[in-house]
N, CA, C and O of each residue as an XYZ file, in Angstrom:
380
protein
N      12.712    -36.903     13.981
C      11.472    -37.634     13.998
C      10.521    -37.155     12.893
O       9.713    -37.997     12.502
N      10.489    -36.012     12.361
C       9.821    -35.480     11.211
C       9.840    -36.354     10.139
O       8.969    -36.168      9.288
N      10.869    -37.553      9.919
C      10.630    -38.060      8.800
C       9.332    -39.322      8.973
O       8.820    -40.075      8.145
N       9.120    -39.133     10.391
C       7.407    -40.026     10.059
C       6.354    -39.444      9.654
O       5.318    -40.055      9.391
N       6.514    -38.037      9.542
C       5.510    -37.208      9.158
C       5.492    -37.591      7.570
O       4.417    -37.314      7.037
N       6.384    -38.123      6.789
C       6.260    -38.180      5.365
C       5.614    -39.847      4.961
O       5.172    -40.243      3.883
N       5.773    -40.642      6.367
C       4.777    -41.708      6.173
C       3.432    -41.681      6.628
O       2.710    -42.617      6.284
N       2.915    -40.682      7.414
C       1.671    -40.600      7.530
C       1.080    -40.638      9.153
O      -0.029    -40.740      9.678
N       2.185    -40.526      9.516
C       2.376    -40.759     11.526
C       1.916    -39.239     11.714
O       2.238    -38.301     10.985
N       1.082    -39.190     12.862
C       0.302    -37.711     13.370
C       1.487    -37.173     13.972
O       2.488    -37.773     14.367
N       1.170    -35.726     13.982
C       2.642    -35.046     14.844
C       2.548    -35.352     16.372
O       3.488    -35.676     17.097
N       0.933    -35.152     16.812
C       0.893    -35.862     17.880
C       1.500    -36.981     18.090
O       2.372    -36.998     18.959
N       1.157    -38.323     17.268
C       1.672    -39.138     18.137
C       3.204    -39.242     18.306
O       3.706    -39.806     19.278
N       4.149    -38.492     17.004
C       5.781    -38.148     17.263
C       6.184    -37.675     18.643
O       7.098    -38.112     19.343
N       4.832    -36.134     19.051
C       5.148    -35.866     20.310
C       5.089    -36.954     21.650
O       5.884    -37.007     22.588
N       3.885    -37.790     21.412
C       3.880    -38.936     22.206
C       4.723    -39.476     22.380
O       4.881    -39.656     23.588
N       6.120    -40.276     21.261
C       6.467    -40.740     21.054
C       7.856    -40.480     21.983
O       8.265    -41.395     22.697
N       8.324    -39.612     21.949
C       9.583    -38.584     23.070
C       8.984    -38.462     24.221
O       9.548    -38.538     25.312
N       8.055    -38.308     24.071
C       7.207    -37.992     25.770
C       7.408    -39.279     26.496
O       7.917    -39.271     27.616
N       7.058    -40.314     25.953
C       6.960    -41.453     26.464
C       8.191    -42.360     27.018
O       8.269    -42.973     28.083
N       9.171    -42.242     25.905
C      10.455    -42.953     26.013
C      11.633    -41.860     26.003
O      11.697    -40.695     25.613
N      12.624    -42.837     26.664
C      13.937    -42.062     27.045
C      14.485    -41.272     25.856
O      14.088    -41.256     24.691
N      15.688    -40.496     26.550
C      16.699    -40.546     25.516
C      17.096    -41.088     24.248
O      17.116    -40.850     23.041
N      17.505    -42.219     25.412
C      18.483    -43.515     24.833
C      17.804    -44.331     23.537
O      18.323    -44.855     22.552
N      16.343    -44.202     23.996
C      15.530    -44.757     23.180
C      15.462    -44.475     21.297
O      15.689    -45.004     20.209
N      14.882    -43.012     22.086
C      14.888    -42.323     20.891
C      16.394    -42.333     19.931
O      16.331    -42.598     18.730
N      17.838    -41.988     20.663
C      18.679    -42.002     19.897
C      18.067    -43.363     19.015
O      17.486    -43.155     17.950
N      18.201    -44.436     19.416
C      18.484    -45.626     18.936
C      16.990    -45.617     17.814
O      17.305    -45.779     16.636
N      15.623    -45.466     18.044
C      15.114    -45.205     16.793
C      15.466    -44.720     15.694
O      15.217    -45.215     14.595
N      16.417    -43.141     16.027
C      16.456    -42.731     14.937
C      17.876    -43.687     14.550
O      17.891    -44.165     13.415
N      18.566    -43.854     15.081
C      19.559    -44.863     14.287
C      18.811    -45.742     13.534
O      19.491    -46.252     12.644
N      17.775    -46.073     13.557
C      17.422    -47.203     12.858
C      16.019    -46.633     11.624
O      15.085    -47.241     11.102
N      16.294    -45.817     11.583
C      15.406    -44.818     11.071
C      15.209    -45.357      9.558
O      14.113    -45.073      9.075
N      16.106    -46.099      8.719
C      15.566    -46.612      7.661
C      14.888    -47.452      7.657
O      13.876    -47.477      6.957
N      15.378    -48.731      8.725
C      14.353    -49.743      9.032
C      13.179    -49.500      8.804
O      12.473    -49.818      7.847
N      12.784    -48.423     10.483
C      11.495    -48.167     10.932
C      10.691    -47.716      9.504
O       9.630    -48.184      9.090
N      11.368    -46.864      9.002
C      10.848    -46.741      7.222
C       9.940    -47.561      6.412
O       8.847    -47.257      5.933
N      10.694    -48.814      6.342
C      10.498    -50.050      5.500
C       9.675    -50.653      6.304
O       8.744    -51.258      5.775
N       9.781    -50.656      7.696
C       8.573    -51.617      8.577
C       7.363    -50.847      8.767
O       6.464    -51.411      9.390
N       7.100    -49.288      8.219
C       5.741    -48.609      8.188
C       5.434    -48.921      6.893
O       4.292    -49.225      6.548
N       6.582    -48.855      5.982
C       5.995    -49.106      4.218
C       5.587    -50.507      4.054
O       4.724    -50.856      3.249
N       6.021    -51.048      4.583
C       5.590    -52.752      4.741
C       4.121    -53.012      5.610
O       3.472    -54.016      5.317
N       3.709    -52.260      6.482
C       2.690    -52.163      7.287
C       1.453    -51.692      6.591
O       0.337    -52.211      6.561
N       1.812    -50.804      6.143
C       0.682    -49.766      5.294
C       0.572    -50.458      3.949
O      -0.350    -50.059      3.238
N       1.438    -51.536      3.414
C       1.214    -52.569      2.292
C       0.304    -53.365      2.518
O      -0.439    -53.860      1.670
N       0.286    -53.564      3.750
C      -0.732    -55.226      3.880
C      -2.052    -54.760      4.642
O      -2.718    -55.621      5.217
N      -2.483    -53.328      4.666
C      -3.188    -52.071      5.374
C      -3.749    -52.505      6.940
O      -4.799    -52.622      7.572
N      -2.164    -52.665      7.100
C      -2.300    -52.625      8.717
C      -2.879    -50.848      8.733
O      -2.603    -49.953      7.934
N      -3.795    -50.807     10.018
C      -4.415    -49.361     10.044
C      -4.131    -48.123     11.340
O      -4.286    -46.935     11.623
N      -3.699    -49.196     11.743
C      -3.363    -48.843     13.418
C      -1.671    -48.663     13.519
O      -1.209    -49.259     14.492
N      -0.993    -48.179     12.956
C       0.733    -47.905     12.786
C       1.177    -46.826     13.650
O       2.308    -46.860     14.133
N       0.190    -45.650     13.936
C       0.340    -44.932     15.360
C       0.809    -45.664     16.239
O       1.987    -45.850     16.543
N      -0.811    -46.405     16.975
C      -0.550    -46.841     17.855
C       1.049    -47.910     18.360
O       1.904    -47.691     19.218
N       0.893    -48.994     17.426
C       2.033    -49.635     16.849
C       2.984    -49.171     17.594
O       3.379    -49.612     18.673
N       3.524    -47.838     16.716
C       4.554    -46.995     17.389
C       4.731    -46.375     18.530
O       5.746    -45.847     18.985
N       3.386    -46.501     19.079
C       3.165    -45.851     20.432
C       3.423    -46.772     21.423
O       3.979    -46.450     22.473
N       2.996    -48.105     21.124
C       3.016    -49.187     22.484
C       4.024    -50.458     22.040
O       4.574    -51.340     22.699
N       4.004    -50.136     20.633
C       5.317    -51.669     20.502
C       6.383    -50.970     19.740
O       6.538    -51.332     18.574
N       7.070    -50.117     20.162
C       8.302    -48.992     19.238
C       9.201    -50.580     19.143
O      10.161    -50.392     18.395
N       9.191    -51.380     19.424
C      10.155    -52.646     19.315
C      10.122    -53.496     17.835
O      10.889    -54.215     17.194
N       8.751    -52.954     17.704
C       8.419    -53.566     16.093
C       9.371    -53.375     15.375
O      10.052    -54.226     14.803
N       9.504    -51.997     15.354
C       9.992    -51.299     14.274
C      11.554    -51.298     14.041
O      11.971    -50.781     13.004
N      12.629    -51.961     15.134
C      13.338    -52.425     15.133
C      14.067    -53.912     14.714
O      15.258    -54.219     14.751
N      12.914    -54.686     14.313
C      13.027    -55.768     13.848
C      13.263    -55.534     12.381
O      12.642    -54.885     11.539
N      14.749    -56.529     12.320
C      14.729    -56.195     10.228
C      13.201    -56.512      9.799
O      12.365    -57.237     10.338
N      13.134    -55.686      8.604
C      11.853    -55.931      8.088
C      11.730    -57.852      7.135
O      10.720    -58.506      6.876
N      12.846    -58.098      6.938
C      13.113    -58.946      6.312
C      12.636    -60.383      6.904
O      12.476    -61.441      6.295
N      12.420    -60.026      8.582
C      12.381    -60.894      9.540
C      10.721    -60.944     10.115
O       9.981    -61.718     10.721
N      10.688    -59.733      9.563
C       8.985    -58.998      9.831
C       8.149    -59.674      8.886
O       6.992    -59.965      9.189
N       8.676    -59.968      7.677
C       7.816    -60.186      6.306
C       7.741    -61.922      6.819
O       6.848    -62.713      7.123
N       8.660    -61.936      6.747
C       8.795    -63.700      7.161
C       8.039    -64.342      8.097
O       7.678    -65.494      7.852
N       7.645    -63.679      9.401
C       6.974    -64.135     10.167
C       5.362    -63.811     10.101
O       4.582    -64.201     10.970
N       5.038    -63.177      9.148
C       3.562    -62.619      9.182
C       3.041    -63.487      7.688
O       1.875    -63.665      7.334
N       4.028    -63.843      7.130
C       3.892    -64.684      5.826
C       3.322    -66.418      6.339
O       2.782    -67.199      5.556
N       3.629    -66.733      7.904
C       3.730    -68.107      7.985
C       1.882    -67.867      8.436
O       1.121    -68.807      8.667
N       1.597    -66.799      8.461
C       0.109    -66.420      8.721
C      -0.754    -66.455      7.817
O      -0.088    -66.461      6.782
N      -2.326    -66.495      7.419
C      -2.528    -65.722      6.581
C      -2.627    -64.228      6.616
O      -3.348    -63.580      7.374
N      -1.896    -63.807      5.794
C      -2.125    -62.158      6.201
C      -2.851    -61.286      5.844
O      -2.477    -60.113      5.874
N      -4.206    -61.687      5.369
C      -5.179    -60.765      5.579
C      -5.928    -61.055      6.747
O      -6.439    -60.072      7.283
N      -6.185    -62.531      7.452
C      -6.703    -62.396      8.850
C      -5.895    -61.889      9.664
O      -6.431    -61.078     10.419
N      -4.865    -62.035      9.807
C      -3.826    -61.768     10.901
C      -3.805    -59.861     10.511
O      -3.484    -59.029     11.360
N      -4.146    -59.569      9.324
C      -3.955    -57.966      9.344
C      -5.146    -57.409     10.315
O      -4.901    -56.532     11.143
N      -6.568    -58.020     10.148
C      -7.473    -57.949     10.269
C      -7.484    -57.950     12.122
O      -7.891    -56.957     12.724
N      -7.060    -59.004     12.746
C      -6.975    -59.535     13.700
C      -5.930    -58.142     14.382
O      -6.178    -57.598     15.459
N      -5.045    -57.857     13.692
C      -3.660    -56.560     14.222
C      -4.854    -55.519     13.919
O      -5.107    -55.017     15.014
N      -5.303    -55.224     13.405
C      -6.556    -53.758     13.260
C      -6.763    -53.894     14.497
O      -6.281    -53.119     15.323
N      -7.713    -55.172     14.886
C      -8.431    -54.743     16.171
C      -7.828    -54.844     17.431
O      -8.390    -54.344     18.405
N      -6.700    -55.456     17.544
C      -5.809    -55.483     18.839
C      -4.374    -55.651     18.514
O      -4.044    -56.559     17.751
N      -3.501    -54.861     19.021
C      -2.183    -54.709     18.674
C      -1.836    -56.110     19.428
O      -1.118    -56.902     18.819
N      -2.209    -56.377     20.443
C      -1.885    -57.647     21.405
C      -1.499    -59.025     20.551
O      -0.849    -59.983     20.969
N      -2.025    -58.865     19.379
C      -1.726    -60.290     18.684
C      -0.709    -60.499     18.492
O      -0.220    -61.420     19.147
N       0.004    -59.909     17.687
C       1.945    -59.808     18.131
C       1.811    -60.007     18.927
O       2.383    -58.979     19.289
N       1.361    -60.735     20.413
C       2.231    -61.823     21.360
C       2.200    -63.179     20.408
O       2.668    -64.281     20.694
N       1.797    -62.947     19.695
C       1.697    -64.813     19.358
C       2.061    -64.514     17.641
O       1.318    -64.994     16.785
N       2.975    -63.884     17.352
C       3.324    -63.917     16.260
C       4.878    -63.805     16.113
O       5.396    -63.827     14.996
C-alpha cells in the first residue's frame, strides 16, 4: 500500500484503508495497483481534491479501467462535475 504514499494519499488514510476492508479486498486492490495509479493520476489531473476520501468510501472507483473513467466524466462538463465531486463524493451515483 506504500505506493499511494508516492501519489499523495495520507498514511492515515492507507491505515484506514485495511482497517476498513477485508483481506480479500485489499489483495484485489493491490492486484490492481496500476490501475488505481492511473485513476489517482487522472483524478489529481482534473483537481479532483478529495481522492482520500474517494478511496476511503468508493475503493470501487479505483477499480474501474481508467479508460472507462475518462469516458464517462467526459460526457460531463468536467470542471462542474469536478467541482460538484469536491463537495460531495455522492455524485458518482449519477455518473
Amino acid at each position: 500500500m506504500n505506493f499511494l504514499l508516492e501519489h499523495g494519499i495520507k498514511k492515515e488514510t492507507i491505515e484506514k484503508i485495511t482497517e476498513i476492508n477485508d483481506d480479500s479486498e485489499i489483495f484485489y486492490f493491490l492486484t490492481q495497483k496500476s490501475n488505481v495509479s492511473k485513476v489517482i493520476d487522472y483524478l489529481k489531473s482534473i483537481n479532483v481534491e478529495n481522492i482520500d476520501e474517494l478511496l476511503l468510501n468508493r475503493i470501487e472507483l479505483f477499480y474501474v479501467p481508467i479508460n472507462l473513467i475518462q469516458d464517462r466524466f467526459n460526457n460531463y462538463n468536467i470542471n462542474i462535475l469536478v467541482q460538484l465531486l469536491n463537495e460531495d463524493i455522492n455524485v458518482l451515483n449519477n455518473v
